[in-house]
N, C-alpha and C positions, 0 to 999 in steps of 0.2 A: 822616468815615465811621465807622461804630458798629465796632464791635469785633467784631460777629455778621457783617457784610456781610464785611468786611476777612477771616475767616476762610472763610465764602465762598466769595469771591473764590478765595483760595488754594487751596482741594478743589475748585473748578471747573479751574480751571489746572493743580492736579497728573492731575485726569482727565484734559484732554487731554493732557497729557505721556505721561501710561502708555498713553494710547491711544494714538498718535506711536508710539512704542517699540513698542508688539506688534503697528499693523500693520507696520511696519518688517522685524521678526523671522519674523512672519507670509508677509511676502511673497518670491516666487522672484525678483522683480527686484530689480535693487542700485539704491539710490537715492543720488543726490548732490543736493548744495546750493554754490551759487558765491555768496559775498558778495566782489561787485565790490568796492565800496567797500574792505576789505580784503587783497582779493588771494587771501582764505581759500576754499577749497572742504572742505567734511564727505563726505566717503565713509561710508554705511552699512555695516556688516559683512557684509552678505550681496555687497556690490558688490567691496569686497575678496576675499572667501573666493570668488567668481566668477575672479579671476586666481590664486587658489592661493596668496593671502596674509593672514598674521594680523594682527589688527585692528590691532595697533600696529606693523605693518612700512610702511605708506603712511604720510607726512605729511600734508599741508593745503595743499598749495602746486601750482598748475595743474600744474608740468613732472613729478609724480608721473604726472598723467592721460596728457599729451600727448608726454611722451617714450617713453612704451609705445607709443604708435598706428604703425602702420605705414607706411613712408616714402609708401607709394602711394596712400595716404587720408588724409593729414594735411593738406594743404593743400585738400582739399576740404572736409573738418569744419572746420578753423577760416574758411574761407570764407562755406561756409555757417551757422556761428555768430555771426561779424560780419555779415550780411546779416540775421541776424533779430535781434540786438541793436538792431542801426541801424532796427529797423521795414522792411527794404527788403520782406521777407517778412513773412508774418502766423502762420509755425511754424517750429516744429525738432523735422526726424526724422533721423537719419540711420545708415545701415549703414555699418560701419568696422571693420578688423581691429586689435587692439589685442593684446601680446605679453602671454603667462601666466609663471608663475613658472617652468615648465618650457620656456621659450622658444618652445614654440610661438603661432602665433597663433590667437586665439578672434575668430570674429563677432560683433558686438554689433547691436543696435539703440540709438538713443539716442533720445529724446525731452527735451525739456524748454519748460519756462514761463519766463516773463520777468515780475518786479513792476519797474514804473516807478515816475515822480516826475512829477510834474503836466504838468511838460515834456513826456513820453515816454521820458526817459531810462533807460532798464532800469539797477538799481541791485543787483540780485537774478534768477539764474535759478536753476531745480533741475527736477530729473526725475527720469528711470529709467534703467536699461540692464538690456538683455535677451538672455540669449546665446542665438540664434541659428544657431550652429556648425551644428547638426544641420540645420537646417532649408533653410543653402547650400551644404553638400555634396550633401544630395539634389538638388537645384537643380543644380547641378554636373555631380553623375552623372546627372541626366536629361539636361542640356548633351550631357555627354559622349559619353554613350549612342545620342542622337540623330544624333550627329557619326560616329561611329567603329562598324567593322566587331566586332559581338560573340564571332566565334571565335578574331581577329587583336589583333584591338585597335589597328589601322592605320584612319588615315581611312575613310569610305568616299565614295559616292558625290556626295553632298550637300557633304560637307566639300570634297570633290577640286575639283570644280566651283567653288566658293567661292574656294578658290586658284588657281583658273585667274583668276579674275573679279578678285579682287584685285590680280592681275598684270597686266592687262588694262587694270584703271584706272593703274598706274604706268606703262604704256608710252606710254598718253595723254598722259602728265604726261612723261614720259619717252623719244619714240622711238627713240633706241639702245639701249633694254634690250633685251635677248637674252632669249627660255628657250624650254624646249623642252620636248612630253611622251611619253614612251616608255612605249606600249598592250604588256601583254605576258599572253599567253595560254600556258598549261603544254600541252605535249605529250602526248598519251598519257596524261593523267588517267586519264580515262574506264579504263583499264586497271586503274591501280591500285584504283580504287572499286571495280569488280568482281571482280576478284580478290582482292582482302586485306579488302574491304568498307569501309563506311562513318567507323568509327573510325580505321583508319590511312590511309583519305582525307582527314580531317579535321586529321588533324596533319601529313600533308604539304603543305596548305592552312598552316598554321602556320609549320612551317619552312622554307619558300619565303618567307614576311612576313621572318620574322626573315633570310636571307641577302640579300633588299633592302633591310631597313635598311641591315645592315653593309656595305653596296655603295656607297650614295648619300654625298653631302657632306652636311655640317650645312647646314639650310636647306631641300633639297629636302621633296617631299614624298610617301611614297609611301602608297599605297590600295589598299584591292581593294575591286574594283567588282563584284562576286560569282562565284558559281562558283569555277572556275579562274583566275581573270583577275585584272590587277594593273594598274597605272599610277604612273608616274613625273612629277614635275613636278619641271622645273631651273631654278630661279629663274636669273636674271641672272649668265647665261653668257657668251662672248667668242666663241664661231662653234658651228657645227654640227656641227665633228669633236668637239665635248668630249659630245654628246649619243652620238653612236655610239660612241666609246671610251666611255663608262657600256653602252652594248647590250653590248658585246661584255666588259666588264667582269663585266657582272651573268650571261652568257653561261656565262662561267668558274665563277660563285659556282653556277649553277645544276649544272652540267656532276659537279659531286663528289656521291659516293652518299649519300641520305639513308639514316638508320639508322630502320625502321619498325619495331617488334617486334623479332622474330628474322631480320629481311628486309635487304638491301640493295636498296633500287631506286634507280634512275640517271632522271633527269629533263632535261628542257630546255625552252626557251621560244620562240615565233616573237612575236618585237618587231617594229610598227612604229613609227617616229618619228617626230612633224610639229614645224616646227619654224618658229619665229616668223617669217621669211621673208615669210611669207603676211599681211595686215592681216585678221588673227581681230577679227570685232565680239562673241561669245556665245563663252564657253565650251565650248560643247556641239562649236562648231563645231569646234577642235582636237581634241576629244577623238575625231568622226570618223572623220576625218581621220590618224588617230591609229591609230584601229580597222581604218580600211579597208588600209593600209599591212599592217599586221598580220596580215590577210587574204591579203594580196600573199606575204606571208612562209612563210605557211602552205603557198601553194599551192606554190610555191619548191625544197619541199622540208623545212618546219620547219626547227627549231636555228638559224634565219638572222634575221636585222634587216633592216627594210626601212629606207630615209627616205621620206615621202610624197611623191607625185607628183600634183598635179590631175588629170592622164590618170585616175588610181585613181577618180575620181567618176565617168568615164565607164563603168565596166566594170561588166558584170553579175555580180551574185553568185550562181558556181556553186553545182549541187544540193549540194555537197559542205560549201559553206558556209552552204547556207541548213539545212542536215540539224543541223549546230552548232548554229547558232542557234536551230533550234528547241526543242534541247535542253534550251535556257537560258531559253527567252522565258518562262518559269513563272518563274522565279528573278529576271528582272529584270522583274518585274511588265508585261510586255507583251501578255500575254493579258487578253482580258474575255469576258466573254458579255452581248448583246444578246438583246432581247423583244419579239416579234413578236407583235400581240395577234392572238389566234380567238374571230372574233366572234360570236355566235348569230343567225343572220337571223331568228328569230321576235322580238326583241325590240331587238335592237340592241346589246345590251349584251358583255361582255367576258365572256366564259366562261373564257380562258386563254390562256400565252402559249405560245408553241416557243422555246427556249433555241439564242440560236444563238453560235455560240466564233468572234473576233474576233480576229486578231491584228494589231498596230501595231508593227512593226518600226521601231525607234530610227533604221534610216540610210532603208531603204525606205520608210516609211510603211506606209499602209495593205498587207497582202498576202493578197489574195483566198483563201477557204477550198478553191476548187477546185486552188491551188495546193498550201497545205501539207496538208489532209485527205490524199489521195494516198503523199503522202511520211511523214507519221505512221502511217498504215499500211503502208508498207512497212519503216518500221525497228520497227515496234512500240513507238513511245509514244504509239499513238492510246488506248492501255488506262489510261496516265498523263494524257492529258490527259483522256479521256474521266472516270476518275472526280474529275475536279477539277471538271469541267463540271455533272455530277451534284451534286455536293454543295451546292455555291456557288450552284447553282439550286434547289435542294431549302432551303438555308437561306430564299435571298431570297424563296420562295412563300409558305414559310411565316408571315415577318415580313408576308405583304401578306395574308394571311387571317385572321391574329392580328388586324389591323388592319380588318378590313373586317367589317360590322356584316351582311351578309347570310346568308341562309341556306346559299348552294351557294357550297362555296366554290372557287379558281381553279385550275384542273388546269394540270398542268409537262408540257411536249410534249418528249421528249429524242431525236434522233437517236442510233440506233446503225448505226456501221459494220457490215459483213461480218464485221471479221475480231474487234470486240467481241462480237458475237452469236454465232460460233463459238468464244469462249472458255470453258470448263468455268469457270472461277470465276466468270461474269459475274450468276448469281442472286446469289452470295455478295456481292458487291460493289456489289451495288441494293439489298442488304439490311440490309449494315451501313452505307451511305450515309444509306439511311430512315433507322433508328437511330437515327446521329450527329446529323444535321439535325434530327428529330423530325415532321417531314413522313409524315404518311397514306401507305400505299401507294394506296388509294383514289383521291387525288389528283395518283400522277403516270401519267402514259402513254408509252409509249415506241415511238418508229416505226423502222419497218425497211421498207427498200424489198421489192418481189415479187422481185424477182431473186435479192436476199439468203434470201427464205423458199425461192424453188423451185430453188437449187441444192442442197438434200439437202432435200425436203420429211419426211419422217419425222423427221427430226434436228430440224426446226424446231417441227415439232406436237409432240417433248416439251421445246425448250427451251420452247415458249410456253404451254406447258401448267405448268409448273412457276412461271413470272411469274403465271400468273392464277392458281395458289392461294395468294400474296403477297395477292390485289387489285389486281396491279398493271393497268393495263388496257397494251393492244396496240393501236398502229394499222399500217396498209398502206398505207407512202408510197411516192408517184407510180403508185398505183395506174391501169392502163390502160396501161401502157408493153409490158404482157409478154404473151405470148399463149396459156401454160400454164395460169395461175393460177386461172381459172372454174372450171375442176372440182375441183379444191381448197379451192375458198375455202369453203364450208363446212364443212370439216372441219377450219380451222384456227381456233385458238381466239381471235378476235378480237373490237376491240369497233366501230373505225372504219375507214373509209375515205379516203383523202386522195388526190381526183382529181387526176392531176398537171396541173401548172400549162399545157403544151401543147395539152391540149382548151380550156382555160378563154379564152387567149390570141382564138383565133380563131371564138370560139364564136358571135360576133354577125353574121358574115360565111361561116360554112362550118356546113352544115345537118348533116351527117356531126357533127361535134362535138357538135353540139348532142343530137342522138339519142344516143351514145358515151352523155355523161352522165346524161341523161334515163332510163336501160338501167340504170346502173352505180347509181343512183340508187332505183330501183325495186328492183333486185336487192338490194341494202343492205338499203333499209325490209325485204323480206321475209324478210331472214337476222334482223331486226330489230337490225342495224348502223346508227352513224351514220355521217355522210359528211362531209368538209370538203374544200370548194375551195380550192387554193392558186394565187396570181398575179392575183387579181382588183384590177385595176387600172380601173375606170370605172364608173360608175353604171348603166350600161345590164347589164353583168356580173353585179353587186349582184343589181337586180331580175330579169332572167333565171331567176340561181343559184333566188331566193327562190320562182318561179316555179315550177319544178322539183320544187319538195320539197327542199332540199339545207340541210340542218342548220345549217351552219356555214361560216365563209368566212375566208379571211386574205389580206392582199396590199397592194400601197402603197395603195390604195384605202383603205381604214383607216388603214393604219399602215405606215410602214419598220419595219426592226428598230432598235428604239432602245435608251438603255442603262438601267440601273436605278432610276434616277432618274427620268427622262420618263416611262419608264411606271408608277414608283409616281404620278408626277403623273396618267397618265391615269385611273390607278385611281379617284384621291379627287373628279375632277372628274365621275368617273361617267358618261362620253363615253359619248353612245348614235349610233348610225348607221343 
């Protein structure tokens, strides 16, 4: 070879060595190099200076690398590095904890390459390492976060459940294990929130967590399941009295004054217990069971413990406890609202839906709105639920007319109670709902039965006078029920009519109904009102209605009320009738 090549040769080889070198320096990953054949591994100094070490503090010898790694990932990395030596695998990744120079432990990623020998014997591997730390803490704290209650920092319900389940599958494996869980509900909350308010509600939420930890054995598990409410889980117990000595222990813990600000207040709990006795297939199902006890406690007298009794599934849950409940059905996500579509009989199409509030009780199931409506308006959180119904429907319209490509877009039908409609802030409260949603007043309508308008008519022509310079429009449901309202109904500032559902019912078989609306119908057009039938259940009703003149129509005939979903499906399927 000439003397010109051979030189070369040499500045081609020192380029790539300088190139080697600065991307090395260049790069955030530490790179290593394993020559089998010697035993030798090369750490880059950035892979060093990633554990908090100078370049000449690591040697060249594997038990540098693998004596750092963490007892609980070391037989998995070297597993899975003999399994992709061996060819059993066709890579190597792997996440592993490996100790820094300040002993804590840093995440890595590893990756590396294998050069073989004709054979396939890998004779050489090398790669990268990538720390990671950052990226499985957050991973972690979302874990965590997902798991555990954010004011407490105690399991919550997801996790609780989980532990039930996982005890569940031991006892399969296992039937003498024992546990037991103790449901436990604070006394007299509701006082402290209104009284001292929200803040030092929030920390006696707090230190109620903290005196159940200190209550419980290592092992258990305790949670709050929202609100006011707590739960206890005893793993692998010896009998049922050690479950009640924990009630009446935690009894005690609860019994001594919290210090709230400049306050002392005095607290207590009604527990009940259920307790493995019973063959629980579900989780859910002790947790019950658990609750309903609880309930038992409440009624009792509070400050008491119940143990569960299957009698407890038979009995009904008094108004006193359904009034609770309702308190909370916002907090434990057991409210929804369903969407009844109004349909336009000129063309068939979906003009809009009536938002109607659903509740699905965790022990009851389903529980009819002519039950708890009633009862929310007599303790007054019909104002509470009402503007949650508002919003949450004012959002979902919104996102369906964003989404819909026609001209007129889908008006929000919202019932309001009596005692909503006689509330002085109820403009303010449809106004910063619009607002917040971003929902057209335009777009929504809000109905009020006759009875509600003609118990102080004056009162009602200026709340409805004040909605309609919003935009907001008005309808008059169940209209025909009342027998005052015709000499008024002109003078009140509306835009619909919504014939109640009992004309509609018998309309094909009682001549009397049929004229009622035919009247109510005619009277409308000339006020130049629209009109919507509710309850139309059959096709003969349909064309009747259509016959009539009658604008609009809703009822199973169409549609049930369904939930947000199904009828954003009916929307895009563009159902005509």
């Amino acid at each position: 070879m000439s003397k010109t090549k051979t030189n070369a040769s040499k500045e081609t080889l020192q380029e790539e060595n300088e190139r080697y070198v600065l991307a090395m320096a260049a790069a955030n990953d530490g790179l290593w190099d394993w020559d089998l054949r010697t035993g030798k591994i090369f750490f880059s100094p950035r892979w060093k200076q990633m554990l908090g070490f100078e370049e000449n503090e690591i040697s060249q010898i594997p038990d540098e690398w693998f004596d750092r790694i963490h007892e609980e990932d070391k037989d998995r990395l070297r597993t899975m590095l003999d399994a992709y030596l061996n060819n059993d695998t066709s890579s190597f990744e792997v996440e592993y904890r490996i100790k820094h120079f300040n002993e804590t432990y840093r995440w890595m990623l590893i990756r590396g390459l294998a050069v073989r020998d004709s054979n396939g014997k890998a004779y050489r591997v090398a790669g990268s390492q990538t720390d990671i730390t950052d990226k499985k803490l957050s991973e972690e704290k979302s874990i965590h976060d997902a798991l555990h209650d954010m004011l407490t920092g105690l399991a919550n319900r997801t996790l609780f459940l989980d532990r039930i389940r996982q005890i569940l599958m031991k006892r399969g494996r296992n039937p003498k294990l024992q546990f037991a869980v103790i449901y436990i509900d604070l006394d007299r909350f509701r006082l402290v929130n209104e009284s001292l308010g929200h803040v030092h509600g929030d920390e006696l939420i707090i230190l109620t967590g903290n005196r159940l930890k200190g209550s419980v054995q290592p092992g258990d598990t305790v949670a709050r399941l929202g609100g006011d409410e707590y739960s206890i889980l005893m793993e692998d117990i010896n009998n049922v009295d050690q479950a009640t000595e924990m009630a009446e222990k935690i009894q005690s813990a609860l019994s001594k004054p919290f210090s709230l600000g400049d306050k002392e207040v005095f607290s207590s709990g009604s527990m009940g217990i259920a307790y493995s006795n019973i063959d629980y297939e579900r989780p859910e199902e002790i947790l019950r069971d658990a609750e309903l006890a609880m309930y038992k406690a409440k009624r009792l007298g509070k400050s008491k413990s119940v143990l569960f009794d299957k009698n407890f599934r038979r009995s009904p849950i008094s108004p006193i406890d359904l009034d609770t409940d309702l308190r909370r059905a916002l907090d434990r996500n057991e409210m929804s609202i369903h969407y009844q579509p109004i349909i336009s009989l000129r063309d068939g199409s979906i003009s809009g839906f009536e938002a109607l509030l659903r509740w699905k009780h965790r022990i009851r199931g389903n529980i009819s709105p002519s039950e708890f409506i009633p009862l929310a308006e007599e303790t007054g959180l019909i104002y509470e639920l009402g503007q949650w119904v508002l919003y949450q429907a004012c959002l979902q319209t919104l996102y369906w007319n964003n989404e819909r490509d026609q001209d007129k877009p889908l008006e929000l039908s919202i019932n309001l109670s009596g005692r909503q409609f006689t509330d002085p802030n109820l403009v303010k409260g449809v106004l910063d709902n619009l607002e917040n949603s971003g929902l057209k007043a335009e777009n929504l309508k809000l109905e009020i039965t006759e009875s509600v308008l003609m118990e102080n008519a004056p009162r009602s022509i200026e709340m409805l006078n004040q909605l309609k310079e919003l935009d907001i429009k008005v309808c008059v449901d169940d209209f025909g029920t009342g027998y005052s309202s015709l000499s008024y109904l002109h003078t009140f500032p509306i835009d619909t009519l919504k014939v109640d559902r009992s004309f509609v019912n018998d309309m094909g078989r009682n001549y009397k109904n049929m004229e009622i609306i035919r009247t109510i119908t005619m009277l409308a057009h000339n006020l130049k009102l629209d009109v919507i039938a509710e309850g139309v259940e059959t096709a003969e009703q349909h064309a009747q209605l259509s016959a009539l003149g009658c604008q609009y129509a809703q009822g199973f005939y169409f549609s049930r009320p369904i939930d947000s979903n199904d009828a954003s499906n009916l929307i895009q399927l563009d159902r005509r009738w």
